[in-house]
N, C-alpha and C positions, 0 to 999 in steps of 0.2 A: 615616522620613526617610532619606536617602542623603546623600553627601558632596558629590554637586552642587546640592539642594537650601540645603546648607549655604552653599556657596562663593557661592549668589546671594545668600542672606539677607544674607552679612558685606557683599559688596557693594552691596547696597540700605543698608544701615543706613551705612555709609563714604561711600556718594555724595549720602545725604539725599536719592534721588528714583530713582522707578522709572527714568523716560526714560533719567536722566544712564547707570546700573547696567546699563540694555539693551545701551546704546551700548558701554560698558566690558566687555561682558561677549560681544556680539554676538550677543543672543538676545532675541528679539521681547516688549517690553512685555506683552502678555498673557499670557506664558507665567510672565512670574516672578511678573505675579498671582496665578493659579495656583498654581503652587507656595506660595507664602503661606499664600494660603488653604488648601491640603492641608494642610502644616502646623501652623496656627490649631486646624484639625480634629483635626489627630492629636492633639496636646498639652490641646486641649480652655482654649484662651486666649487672648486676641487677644496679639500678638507686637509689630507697627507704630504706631503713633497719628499721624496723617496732620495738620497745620498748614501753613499760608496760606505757608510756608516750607519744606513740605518733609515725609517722614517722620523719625519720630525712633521707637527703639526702648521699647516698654512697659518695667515690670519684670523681665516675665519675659522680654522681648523680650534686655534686657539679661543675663540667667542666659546663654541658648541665643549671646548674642553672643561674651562669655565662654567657654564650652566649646565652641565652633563651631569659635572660633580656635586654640584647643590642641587641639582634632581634627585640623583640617587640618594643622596644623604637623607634629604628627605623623607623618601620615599620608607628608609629605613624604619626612619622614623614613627611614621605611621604607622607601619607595620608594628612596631612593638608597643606604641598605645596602643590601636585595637587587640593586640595579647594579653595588655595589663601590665601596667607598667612597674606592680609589685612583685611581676612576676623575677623569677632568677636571671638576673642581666644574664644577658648572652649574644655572642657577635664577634664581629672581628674591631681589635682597636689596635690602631697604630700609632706608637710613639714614638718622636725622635729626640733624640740625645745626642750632647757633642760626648765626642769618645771620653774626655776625663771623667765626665758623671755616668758614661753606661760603663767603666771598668767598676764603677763601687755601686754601683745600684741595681745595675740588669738581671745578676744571680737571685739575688734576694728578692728582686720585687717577681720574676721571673713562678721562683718555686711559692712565695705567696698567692699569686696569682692560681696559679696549676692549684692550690688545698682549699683555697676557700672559695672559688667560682670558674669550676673545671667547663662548664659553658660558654665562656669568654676564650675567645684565641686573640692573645696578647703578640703583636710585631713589634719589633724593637728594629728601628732605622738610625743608625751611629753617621753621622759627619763630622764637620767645624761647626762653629753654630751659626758664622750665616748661612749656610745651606739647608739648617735645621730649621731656621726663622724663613727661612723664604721654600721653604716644604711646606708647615703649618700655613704660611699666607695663600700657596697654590691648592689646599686643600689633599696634599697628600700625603698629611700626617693626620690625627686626631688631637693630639696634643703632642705637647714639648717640655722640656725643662731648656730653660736659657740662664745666663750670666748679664741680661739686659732685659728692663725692663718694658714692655711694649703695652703700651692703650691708644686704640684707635677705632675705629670703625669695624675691624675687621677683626682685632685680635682683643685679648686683653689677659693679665698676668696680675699674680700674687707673689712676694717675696714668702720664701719658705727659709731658708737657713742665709747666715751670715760666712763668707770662708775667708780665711787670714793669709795671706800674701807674704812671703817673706825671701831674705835673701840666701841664696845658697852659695858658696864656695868650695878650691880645692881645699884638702887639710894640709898641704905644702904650701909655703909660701909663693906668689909669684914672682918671678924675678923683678922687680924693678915697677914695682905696684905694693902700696901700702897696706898693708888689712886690714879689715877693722877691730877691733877692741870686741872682747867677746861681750856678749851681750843685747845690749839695744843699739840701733843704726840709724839716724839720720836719715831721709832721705836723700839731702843736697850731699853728704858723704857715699851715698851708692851712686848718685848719678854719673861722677865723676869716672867710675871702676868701667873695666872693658866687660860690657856686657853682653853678655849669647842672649838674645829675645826670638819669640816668635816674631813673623813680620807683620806690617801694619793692617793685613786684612782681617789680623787675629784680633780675637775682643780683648785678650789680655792684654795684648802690645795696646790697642784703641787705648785702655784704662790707664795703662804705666803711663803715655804720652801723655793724656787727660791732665792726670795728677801731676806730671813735672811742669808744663806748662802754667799751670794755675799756679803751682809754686816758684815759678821763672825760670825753673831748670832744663837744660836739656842734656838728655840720656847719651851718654859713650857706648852707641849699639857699635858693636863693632862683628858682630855675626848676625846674620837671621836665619834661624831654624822653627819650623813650624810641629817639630817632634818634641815632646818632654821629653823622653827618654834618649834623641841624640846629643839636648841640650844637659840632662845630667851627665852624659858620660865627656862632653866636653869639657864640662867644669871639674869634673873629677879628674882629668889627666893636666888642667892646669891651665886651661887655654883663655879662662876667662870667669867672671862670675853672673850669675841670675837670678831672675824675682821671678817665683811661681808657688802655687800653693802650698800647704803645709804638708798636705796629706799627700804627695805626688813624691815629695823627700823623705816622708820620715822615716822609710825602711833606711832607705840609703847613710839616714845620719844617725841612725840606731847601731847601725853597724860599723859606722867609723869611716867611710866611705867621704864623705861629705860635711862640710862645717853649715850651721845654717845660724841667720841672724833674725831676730824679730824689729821689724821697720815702724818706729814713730815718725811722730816729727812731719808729715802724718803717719797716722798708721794706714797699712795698704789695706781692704779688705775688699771683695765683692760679694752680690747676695746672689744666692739661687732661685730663680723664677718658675714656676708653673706657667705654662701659657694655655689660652684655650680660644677655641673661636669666639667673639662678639657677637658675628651679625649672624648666628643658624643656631637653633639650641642643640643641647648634645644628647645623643641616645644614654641609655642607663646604662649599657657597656662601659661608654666614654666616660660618663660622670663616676661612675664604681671606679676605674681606674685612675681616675685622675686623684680620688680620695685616696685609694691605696699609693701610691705614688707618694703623696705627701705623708701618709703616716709611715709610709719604710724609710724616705729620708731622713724624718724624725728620728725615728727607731734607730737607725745609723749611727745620727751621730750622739744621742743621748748614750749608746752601748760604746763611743769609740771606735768603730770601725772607721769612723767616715773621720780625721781626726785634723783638730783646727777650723772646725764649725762650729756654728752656735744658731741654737734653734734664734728662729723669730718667733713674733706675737701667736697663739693660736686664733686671731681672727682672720681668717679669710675673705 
């Protein structure tokens, strides 16, 4: 096997289909057959498992997926120490984001990226963020931002900004449900309310649970929705109320749309993480980007854009 044989397999197995892999890679369907099958041969094991869906990788298909990818990374690697490592980062870097932080950062870090290190091709991969955290763990992101802190062997993260949590409401009263007092809210007062949350595979829901539990309470979900946006417009027509970040409502309660409360008692808040790989070091692409990353978040929310954030420490 060689390194180009490699760089098709990762992409057959990432595209789930010869054709898509050809196309991505601009080398004729028969030939990454081929190469396959040499493969197959050399290792003496079928690698692919072919479904009405697509391929998806054996056991061992997934071993060689595994060390395929911390080949080539490497391999990257090398290459641009022996270029010189002062030189103008350049490369491709993939970062994933859960969809709430790629709608306020992706622009901006985007056109920074394109002015100040036009050699760097910047991917932006939007999920939930377990799919984000379990991308960066398979190696098919370079980095991430999360709402959860992760050190382990494999990964490891920085808190970058603080984000405030808070309750949103209709501006009608609900029928036969008490509101609260404008102002500041309790938590054991919100847990009570009919509440629209994401479901429990969301890290916001994981957190709300976290927090009511520690404080003995348990939350009156009475909807689950994994959209902010279908969960604002349910609160808006009066169906119920919710806890979601600041900056996700403020248009809506700028406009009159929406009441929103600030939660003590505790107060809610989670941090934003950087995450990067532990156990491989990171090319100058990666580490450039991962720096720019943290200073447009900054920049964000010290301008207000990003709004009910608070920078943390500058040590990283």
């Amino acid at each position: 096997m060689d390194l180009r044989q490699l760089r098709y397999f990762v992409a057959i197995v990432e595209q789930g289909s010869f054709s898509k892999a050809a196309a991505t890679l601009n080398v004729a369907q028969p030939a990454l057959s081929l190469h396959v099958r040499n493969m197959e041969a050399d290792l003496g094991t079928a690698l692919l498992f072919r479904t009405p869906h697509g391929v998806v990788a054996t056991e061992a298909g997934e071993i060689l997926l595994r060390n395929a990818r911390a080949i080539i990374d490497q391999f990257l690697i090398a290459q641009e120490e022996i270029r010189g490592h002062e030189a103008e980062p350049s490369g491709e870097v993939r970062l994933g984001l859960p969809g709430t932080i790629s709608q306020i950062l992706s622009v901006p870090l985007i056109i920074a990226a394109r002015e100040r290190y036009p050699k760097i091709k910047l991917r932006i991969a939007e999920a939930m963020s377990g799919f984000v955290a379990e991308w960066i763990r398979e190696g098919r992101v370079d980095i991430s931002i999360l709402y959860i802190p992760v050190e382990d062997r494999v990964l490891s993260s920085y808190p970058v900004l603080t984000e405030e949590l808070c309750l949103l409401g209709p501006v009608e009263p609900i029928a036969d449900v008490k509101a609260p007092a404008f102002g500041t809210v309790a938590l054991k007062q919100v847990a009570p309310l009919p509440l629209i949350l994401p479901s429990s595979s969301h890290g916001l829901r994981e957190l709300l649970e976290r927090e009511a539990a520690t404080n003995q309470l348990q939350m009156n979900t009475t909807i689950e929705v994994d959209s902010y946006a279908n969960i604002k417009e349910l609160v808006e027509k009066g169906i119920g109320y919710s806890i979601l970040p600041y900056n996700s409502i403020a248009r809506e309660v700028h406009d009159g749309r929406l009441r929103s409360w600030r939660i003590h008692k505790p107060e809610l808040k989670r941090e934003v993480y950087l995450v990067h790989p532990a156990d491989r070091p990171m090319t100058n692409a990666v580490s450039t980007i991962e720096k720019l990353c943290r200073e447009t978040l900054l920049d964000l929310a010290a301008t207000g854009q990003w709004r009910g954030v608070t920078p943390l420490s500058d040590e990283t």
